[in-house]
N, C-alpha and C positions, 0 to 999 in steps of 0.2 A: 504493500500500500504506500509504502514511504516514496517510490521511485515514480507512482502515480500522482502525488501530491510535487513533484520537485520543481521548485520556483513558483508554487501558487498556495494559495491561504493554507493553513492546516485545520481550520477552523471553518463551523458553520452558523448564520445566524436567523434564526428560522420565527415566523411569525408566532407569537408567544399565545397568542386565542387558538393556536392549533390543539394547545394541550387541554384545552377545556370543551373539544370538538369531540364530543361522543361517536360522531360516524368515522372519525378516523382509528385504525389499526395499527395497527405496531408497525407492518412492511408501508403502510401509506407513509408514515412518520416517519420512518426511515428512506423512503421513494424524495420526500420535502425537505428531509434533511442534506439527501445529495442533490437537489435542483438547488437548494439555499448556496450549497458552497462554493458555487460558480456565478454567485450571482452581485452585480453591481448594486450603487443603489439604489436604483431606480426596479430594481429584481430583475433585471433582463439576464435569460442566460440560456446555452442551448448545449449542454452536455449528451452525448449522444448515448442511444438506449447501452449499448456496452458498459459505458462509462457511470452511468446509473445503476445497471445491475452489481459491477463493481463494488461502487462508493456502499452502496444499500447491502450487500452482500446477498442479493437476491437470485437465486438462477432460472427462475424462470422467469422469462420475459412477457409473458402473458403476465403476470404478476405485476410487475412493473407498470405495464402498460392500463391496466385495468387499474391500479392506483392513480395516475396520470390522468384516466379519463376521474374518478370521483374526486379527484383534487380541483380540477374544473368545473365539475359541476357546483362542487360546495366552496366557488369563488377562494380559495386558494393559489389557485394557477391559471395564469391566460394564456392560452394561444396566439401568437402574433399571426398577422396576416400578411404576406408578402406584400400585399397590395396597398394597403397601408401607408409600404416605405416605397412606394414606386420602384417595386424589385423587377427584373428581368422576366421575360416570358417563363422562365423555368422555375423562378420562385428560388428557395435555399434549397440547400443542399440537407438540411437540419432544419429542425421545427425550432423555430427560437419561444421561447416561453418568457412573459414576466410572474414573477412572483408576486402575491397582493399581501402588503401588509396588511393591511387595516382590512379590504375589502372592496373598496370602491376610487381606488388609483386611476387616474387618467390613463391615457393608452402614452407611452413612451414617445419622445421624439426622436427625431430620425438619430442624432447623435449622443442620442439616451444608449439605443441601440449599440450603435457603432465601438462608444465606449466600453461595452460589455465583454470585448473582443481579447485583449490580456488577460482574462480574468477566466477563457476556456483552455481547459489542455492542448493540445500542439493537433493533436491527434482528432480533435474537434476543432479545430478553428474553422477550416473553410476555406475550398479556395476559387468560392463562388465570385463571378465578377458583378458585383454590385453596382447598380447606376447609383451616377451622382445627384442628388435631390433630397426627395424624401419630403416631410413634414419642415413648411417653412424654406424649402425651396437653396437647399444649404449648398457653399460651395464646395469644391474640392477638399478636402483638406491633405492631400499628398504634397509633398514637397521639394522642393531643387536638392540635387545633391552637394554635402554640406561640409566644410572640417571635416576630417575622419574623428580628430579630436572633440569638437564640438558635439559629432552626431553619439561619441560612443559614451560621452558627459551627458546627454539627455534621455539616453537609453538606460544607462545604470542609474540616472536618478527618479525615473518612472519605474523601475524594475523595484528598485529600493522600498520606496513608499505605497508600492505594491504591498511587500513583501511587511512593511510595519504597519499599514492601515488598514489594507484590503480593499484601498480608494484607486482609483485610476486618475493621471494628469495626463492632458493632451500635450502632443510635441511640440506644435506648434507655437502654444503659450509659453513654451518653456526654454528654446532655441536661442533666441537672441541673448537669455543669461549662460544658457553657456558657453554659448560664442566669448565671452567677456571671461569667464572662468580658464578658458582655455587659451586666452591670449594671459591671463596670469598666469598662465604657466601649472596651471592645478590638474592633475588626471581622475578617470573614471572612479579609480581604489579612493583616491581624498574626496572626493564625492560621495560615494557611497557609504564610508564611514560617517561622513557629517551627515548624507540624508537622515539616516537610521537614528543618530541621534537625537537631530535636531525635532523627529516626528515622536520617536519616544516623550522628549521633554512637550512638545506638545500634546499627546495624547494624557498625557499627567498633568497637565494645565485643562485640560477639556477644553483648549483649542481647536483650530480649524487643520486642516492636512497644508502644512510650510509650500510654499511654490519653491521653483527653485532658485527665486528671488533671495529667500528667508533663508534656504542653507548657505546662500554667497553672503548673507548678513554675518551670518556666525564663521562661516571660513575667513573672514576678512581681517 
């Protein structure tokens, strides 16, 4: 299991009304606890059935799947609709699901979505060619190629606070401070150690997840 979990949460954070849900089972609870662990926070996440019966320890797949369907029905878990995010004629490749906390969550925007995407195994990701659009009509967000320095400073500092918060930060927001970290002459290793830190001391503050503004604050 450990080699299943490598670079993503070890942990799951699962809607707390689940445990006071009389029509949920033990395998249901266990079905919501492996959708929970791949999931942003907006609940988007699309771990595939292998990957589910895994996490759940469940082998049969009927099982799973029949959990999935009463997780939907008793508003636990939505179904996203490719159509939605103005997907391709082929739709995904994976059923992407949001998780409902409370019960009555809007539907995800397109980059509620998109976000969701570090946060699947490797082996789930997808390597559906998705239009560009979606909800709000959003642009690109792919980018020129960068610094090798710069781009490997905004990769280990998304990786990092990955790996401390279970939040996701986009590249784009985050590039121009590297760029400047890496003309200081700073690398991915002195990054990585300040991210981790700098979100630990934040999460003990009940602060917000640092950009990578707030780790060049404290590296400085």
């Amino acid at each position: 299991m450990k080699s299943l979990f490598e670079n993503k949460r070890p942990w799951s954070v699962v809607p707390m009304r689940c445990f006071s849900e009389r029509q949920l089972n033990e395998t249901d609870l266990r079905v919501l606890g492996a959708l929970c662990g791949f999931t942003n926070r907006h609940g988007v996440c699309w771990p595939s059935m292998d990957t589910l019966m895994t996490v759940s320890s469940m082998k049969s797949r009927t099982s799973v799947h029949q959990s999935v369907k009463k997780l939907k029905k008793l508003k636990y878990v939505r179904q996203l609709n490719p159509k939605d995010y103005q997907e391709t004629a082929t739709g995904w490749k994976s059923n992407r699901y949001q998780v409902l906390w409370d019960g009555d969550e809007a539907l995800p925007q397109w980059e509620d979505v998109q976000s969701a995407k570090p946060l699947q195994l490797r082996s789930d990701a997808g390597d559906e060619h998705e239009e560009i659009g979606g909800l709000g009509d959003l642009q690109s967000v792919s980018h020129t190629p960068d610094d090798p320095v710069a781009e490997a400073i905004t990769h280990t500092y998304i990786s990092a606070v990955q790996q401390a918060t279970g939040q996701v930060r986009m590249y784009d927001n985050e590039i121009a401070h590297a760029r400047r970290l890496a003309a200081a002459g700073f690398t991915a290793a002195d990054v990585r150690a300040a991210t981790l830190n700098t979100c630990d001391a934040a999460l003990e503050r009940r602060a917000g997840v640092p950009s990578l503004y707030d780790v060049a604050q404290v590296m400085s």
